[in-house]
N, CA, C and O atoms as a Tinker XYZ file with bonds, in Angstrom:
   348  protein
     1  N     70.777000  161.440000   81.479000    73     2
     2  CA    70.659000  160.023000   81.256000    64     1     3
     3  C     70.746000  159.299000   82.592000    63     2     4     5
     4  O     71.344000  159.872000   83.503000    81     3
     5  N     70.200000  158.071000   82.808000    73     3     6
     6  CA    70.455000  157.528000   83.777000    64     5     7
     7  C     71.545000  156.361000   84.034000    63     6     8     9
     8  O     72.386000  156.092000   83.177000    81     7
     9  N     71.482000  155.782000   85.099000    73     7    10
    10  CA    72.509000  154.901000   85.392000    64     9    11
    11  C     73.117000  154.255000   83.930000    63    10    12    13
    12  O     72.377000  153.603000   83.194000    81    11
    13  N     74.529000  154.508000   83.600000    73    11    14
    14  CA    75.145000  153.343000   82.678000    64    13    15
    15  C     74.929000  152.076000   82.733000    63    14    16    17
    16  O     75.106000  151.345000   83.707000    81    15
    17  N     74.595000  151.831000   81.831000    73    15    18
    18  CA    73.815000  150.258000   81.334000    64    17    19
    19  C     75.173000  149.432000   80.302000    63    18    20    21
    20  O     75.872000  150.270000   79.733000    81    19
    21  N     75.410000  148.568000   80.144000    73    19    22
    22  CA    76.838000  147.799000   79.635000    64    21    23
    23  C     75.988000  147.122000   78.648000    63    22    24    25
    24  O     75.196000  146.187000   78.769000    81    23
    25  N     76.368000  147.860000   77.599000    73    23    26
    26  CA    75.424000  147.453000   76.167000    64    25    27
    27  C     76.169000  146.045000   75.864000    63    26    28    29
    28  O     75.403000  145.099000   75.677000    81    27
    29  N     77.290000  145.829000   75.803000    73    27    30
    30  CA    78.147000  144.712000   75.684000    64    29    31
    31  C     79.238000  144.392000   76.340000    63    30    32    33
    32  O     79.804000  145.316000   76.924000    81    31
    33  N     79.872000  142.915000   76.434000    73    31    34
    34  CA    80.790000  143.077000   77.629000    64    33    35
    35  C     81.860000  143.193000   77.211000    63    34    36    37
    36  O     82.267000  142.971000   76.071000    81    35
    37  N     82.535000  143.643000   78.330000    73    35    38
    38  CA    83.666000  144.636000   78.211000    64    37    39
    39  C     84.748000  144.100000   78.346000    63    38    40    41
    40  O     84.855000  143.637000   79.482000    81    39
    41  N     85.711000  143.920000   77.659000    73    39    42
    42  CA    86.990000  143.189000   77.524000    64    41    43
    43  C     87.960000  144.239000   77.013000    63    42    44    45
    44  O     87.687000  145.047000   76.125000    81    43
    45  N     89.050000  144.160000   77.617000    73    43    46
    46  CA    90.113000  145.426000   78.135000    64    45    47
    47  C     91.367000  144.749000   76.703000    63    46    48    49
    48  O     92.022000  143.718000   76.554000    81    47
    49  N     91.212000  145.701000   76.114000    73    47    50
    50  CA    92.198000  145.617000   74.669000    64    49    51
    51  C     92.363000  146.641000   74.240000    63    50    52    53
    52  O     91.629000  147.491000   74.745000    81    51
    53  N     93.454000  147.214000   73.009000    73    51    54
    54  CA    94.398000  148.349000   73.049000    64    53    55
    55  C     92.911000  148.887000   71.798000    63    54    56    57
    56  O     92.276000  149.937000   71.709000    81    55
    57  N     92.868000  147.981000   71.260000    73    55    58
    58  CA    91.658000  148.686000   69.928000    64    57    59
    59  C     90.091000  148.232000   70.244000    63    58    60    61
    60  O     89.867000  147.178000   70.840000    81    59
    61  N     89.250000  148.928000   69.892000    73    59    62
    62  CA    87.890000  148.601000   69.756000    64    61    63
    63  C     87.337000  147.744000   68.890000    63    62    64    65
    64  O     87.538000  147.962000   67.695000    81    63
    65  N     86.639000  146.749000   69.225000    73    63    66
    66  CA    86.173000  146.173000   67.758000    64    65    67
    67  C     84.832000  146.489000   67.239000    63    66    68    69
    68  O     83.871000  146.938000   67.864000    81    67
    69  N     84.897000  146.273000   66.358000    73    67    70
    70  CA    83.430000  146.798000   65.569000    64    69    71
    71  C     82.175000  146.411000   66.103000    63    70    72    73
    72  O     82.031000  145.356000   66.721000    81    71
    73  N     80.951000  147.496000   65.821000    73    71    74
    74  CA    79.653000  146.682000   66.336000    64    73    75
    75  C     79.342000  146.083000   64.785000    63    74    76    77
    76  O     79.580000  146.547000   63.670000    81    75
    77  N     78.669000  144.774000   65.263000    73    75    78
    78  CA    78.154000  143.999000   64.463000    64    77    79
    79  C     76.335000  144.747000   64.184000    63    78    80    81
    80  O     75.610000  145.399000   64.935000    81    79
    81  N     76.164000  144.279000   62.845000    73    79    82
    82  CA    74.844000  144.993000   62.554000    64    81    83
    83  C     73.601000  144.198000   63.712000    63    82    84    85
    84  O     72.571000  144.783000   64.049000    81    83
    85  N     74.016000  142.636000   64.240000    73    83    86
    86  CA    73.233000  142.033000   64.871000    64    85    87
    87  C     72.936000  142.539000   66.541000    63    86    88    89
    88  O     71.974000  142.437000   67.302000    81    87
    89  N     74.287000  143.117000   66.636000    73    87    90
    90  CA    74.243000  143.768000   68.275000    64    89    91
    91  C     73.522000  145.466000   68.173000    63    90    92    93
    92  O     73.262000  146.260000   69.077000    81    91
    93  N     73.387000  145.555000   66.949000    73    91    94
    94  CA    72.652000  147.278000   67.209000    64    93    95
    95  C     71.230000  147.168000   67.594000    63    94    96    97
    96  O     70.856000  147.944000   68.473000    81    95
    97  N     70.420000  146.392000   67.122000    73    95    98
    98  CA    68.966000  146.381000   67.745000    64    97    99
    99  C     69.161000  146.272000   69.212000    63    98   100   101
   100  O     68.484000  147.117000   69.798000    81    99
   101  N     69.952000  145.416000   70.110000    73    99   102
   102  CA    70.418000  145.167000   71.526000    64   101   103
   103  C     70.919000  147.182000   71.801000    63   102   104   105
   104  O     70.397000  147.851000   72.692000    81   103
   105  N     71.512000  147.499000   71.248000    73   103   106
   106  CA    72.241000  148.910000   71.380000    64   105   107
   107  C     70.696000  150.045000   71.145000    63   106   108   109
   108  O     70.374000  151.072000   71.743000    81   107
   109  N     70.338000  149.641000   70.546000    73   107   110
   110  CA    69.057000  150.659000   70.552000    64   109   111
   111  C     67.734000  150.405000   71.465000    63   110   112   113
   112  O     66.856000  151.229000   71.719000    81   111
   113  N     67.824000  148.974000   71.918000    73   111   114
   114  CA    66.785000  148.992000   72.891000    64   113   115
   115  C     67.052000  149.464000   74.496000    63   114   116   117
   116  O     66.194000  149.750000   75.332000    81   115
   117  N     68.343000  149.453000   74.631000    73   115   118
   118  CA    68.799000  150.049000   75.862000    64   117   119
   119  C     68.180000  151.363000   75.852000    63   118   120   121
   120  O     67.365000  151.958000   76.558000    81   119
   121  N     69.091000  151.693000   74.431000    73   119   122
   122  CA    69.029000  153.500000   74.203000    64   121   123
   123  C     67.648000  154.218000   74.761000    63   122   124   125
   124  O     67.565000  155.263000   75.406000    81   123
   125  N     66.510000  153.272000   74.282000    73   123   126
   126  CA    65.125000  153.561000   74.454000    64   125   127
   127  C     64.722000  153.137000   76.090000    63   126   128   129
   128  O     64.048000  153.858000   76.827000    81   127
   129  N     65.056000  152.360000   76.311000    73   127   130
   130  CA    65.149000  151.636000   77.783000    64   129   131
   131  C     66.037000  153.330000   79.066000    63   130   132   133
   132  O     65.675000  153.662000   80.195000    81   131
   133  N     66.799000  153.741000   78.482000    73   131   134
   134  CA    67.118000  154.687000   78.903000    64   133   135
   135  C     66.734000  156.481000   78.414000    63   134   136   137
   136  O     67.377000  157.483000   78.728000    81   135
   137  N     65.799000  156.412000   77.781000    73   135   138
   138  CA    65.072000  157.531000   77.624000    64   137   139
   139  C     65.547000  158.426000   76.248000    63   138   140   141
   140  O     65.273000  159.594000   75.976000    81   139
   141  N     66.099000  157.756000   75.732000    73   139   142
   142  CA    66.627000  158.297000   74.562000    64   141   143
   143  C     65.702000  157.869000   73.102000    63   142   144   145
   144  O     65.658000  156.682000   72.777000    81   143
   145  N     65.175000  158.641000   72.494000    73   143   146
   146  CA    64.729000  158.294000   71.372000    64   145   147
   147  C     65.433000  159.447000   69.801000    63   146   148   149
   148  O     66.205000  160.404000   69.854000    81   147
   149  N     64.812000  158.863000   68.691000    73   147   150
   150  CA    66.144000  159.577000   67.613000    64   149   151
   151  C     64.935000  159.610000   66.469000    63   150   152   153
   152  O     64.175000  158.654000   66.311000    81   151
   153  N     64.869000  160.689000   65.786000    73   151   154
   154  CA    63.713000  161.235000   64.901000    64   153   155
   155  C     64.444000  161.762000   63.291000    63   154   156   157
   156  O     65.195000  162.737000   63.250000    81   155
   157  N     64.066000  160.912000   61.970000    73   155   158
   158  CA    64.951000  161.636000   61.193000    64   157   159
   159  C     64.027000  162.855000   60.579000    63   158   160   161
   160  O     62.822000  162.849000   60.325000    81   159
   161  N     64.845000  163.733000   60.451000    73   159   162
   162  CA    64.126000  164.829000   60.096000    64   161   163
   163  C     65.211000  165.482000   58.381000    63   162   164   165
   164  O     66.295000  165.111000   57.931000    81   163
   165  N     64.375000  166.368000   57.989000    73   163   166
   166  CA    64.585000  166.719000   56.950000    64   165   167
   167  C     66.582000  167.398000   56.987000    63   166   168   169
   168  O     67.268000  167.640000   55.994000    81   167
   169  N     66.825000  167.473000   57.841000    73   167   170
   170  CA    68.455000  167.765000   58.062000    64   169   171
   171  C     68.853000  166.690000   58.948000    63   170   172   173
   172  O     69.684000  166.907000   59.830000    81   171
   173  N     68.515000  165.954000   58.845000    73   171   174
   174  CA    69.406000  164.327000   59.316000    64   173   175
   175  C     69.029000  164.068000   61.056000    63   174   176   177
   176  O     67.996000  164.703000   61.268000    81   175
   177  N     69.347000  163.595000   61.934000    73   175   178
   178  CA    68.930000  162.750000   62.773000    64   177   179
   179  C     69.132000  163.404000   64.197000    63   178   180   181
   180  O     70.185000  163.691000   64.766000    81   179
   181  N     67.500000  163.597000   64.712000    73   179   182
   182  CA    67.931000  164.312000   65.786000    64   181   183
   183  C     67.177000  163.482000   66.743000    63   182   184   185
   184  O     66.081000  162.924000   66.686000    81   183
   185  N     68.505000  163.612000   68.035000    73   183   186
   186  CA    68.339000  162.766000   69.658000    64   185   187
   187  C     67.502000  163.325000   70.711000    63   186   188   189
   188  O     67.959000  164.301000   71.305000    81   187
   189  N     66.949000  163.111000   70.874000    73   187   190
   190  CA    66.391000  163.900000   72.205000    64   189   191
   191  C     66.598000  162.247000   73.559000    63   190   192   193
   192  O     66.771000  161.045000   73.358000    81   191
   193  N     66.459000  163.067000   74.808000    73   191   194
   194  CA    66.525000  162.850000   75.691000    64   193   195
   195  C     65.344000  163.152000   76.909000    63   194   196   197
   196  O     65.634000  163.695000   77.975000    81   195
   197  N     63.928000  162.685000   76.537000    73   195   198
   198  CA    62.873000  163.585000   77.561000    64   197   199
   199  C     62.677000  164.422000   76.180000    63   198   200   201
   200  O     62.848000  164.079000   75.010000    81   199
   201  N     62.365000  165.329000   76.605000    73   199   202
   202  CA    62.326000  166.578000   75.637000    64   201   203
   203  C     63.262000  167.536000   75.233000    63   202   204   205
   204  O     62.899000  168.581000   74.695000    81   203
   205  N     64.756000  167.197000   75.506000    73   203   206
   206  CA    66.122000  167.722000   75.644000    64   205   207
   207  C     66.432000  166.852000   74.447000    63   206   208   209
   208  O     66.109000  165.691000   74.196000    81   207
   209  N     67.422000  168.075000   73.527000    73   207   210
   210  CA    68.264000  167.493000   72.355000    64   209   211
   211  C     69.593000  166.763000   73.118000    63   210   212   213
   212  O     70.331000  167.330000   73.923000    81   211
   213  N     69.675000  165.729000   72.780000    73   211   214
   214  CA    71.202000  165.513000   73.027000    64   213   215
   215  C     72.129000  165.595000   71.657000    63   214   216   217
   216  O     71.763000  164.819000   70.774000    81   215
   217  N     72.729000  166.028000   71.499000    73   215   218
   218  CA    74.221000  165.962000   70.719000    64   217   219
   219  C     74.787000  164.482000   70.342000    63   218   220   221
   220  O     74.701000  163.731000   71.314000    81   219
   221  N     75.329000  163.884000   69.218000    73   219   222
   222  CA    76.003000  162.676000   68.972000    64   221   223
   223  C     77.293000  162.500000   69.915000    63   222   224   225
   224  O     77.653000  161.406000   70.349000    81   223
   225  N     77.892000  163.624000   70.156000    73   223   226
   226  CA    78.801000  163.298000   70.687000    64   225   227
   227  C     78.337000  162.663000   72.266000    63   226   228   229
   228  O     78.426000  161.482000   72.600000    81   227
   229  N     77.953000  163.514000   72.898000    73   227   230
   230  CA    77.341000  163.344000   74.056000    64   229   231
   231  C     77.106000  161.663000   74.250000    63   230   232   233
   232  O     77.592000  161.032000   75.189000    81   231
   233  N     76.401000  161.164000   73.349000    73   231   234
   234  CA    75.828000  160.064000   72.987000    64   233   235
   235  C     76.786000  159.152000   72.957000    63   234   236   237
   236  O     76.983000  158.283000   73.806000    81   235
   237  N     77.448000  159.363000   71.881000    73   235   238
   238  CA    79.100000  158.203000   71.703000    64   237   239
   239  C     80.237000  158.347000   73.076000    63   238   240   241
   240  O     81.200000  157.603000   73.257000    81   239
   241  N     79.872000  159.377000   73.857000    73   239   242
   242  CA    80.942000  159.144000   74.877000    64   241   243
   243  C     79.819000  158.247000   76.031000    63   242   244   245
   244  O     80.306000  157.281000   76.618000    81   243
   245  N     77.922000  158.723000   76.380000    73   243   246
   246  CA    78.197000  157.407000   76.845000    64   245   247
   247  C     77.893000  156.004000   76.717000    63   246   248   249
   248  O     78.198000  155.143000   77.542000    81   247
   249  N     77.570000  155.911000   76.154000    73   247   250
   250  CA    77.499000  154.499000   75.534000    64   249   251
   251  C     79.102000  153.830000   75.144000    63   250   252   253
   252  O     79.160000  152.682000   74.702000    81   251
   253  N     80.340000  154.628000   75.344000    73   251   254
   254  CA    81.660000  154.504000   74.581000    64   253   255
   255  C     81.659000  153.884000   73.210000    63   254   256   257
   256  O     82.302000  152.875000   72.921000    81   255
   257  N     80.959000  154.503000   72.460000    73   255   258
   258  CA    80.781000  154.024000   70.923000    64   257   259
   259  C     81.845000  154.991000   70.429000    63   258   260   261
   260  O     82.007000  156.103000   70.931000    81   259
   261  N     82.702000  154.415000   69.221000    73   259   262
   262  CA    84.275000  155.172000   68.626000    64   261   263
   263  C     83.103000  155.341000   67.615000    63   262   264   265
   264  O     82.069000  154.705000   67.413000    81   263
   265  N     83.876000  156.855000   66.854000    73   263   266
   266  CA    83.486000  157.676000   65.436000    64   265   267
   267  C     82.900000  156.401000   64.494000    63   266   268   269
   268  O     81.715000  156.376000   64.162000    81   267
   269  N     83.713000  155.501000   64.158000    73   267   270
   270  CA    83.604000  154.036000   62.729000    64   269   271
   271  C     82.453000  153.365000   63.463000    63   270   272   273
   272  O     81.487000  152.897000   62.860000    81   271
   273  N     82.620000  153.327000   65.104000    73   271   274
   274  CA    81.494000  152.366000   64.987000    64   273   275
   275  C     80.002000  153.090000   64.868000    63   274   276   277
   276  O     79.040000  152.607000   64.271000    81   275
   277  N     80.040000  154.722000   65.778000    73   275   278
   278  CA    78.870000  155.324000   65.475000    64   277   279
   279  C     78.305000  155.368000   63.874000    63   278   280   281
   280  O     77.118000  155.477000   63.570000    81   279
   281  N     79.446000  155.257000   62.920000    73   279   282
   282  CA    78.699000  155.706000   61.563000    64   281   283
   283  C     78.041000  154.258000   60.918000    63   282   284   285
   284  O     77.220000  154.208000   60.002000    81   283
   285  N     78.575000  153.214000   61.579000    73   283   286
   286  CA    77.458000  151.802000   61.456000    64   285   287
   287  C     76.369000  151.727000   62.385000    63   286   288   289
   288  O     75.630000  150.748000   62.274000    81   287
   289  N     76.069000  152.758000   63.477000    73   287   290
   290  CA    74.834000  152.453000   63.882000    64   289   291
   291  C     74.151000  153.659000   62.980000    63   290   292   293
   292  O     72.923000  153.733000   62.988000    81   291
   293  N     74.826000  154.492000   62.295000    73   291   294
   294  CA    73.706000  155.399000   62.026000    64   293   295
   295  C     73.317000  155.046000   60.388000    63   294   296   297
   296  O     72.291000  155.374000   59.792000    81   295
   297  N     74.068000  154.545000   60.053000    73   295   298
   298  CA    73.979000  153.767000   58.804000    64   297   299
   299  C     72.505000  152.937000   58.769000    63   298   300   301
   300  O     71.619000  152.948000   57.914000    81   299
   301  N     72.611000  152.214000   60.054000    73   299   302
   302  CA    71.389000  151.256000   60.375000    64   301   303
   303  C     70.235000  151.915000   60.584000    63   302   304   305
   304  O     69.173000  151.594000   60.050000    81   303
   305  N     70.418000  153.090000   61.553000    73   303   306
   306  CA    69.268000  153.787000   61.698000    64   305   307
   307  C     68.901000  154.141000   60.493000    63   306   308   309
   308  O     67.683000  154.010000   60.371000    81   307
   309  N     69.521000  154.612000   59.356000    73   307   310
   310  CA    68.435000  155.439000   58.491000    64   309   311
   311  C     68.113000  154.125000   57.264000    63   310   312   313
   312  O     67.378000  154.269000   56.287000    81   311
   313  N     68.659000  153.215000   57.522000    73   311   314
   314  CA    68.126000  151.939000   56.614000    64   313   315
   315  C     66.906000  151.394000   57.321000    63   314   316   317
   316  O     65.843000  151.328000   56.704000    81   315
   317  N     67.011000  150.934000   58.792000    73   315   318
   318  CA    65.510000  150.614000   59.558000    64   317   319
   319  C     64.831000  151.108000   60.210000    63   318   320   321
   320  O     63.803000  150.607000   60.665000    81   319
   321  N     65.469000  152.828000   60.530000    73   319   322
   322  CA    64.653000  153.582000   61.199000    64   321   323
   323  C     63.654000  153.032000   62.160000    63   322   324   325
   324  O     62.434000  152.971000   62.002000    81   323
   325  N     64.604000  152.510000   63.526000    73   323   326
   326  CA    63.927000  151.597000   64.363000    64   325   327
   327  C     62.543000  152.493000   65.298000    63   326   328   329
   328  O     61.744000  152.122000   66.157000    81   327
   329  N     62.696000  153.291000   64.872000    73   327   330
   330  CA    61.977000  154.238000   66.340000    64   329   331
   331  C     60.656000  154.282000   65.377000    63   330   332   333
   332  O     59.615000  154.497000   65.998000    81   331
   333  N     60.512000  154.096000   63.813000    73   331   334
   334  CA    59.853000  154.416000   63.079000    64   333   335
   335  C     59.223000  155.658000   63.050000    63   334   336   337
   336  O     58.042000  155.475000   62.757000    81   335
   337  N     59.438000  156.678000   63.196000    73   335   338
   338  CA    59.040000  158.279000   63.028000    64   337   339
   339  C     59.730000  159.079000   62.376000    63   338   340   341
   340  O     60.939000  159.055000   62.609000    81   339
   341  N     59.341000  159.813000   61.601000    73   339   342
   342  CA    59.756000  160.941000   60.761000    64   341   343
   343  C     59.040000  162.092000   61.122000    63   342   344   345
   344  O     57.871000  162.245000   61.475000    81   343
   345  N     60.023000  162.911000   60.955000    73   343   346
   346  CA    59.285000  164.668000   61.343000    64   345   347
   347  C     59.545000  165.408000   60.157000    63   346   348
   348  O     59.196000  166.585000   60.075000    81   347
């Protein structure tokens, strides 16, 4: 991946707060802006990077997205399936 990009700003507090469903389109155009695209396929949702799988985890550490908030962006993804492709 390349240079870290600051999907939102960053304010130093003991808990995370939630992503809002309005800040994930902003969160996914980076994603794409940084070479990442996400394909749902018949066993659920796979990342690539270039032509390299990336892993969710991989993903949520960098972007610093917590477990609750990843399962509201992926929630979103398979409701608007922004990338629009299926395999």
């Amino acid at each position: 991946m390349t240079e870290k990009v600051k999907w939102r700003p960053y304010t130093k507090v003991l808990s995370t707060r939630p992503i809002y469903e309005r800040e994930i389109p902003k969160l996914i155009e980076l994603m794409e802006a940084d070479g990442l695209s996400c394909f749902i396929t018949d066993t659920g949702v796979e990342w690539r990077s270039g032509r390299y799988l990336v892993t969710p985890k991989v993903i949520r550490d960098e972007w610093e997205i917590t477990k609750s908030q990843w399962k509201r962006v992926m929630d979103y993804i398979y409701r608007k399936n922004p990338w629009e492709v299926e395999v």
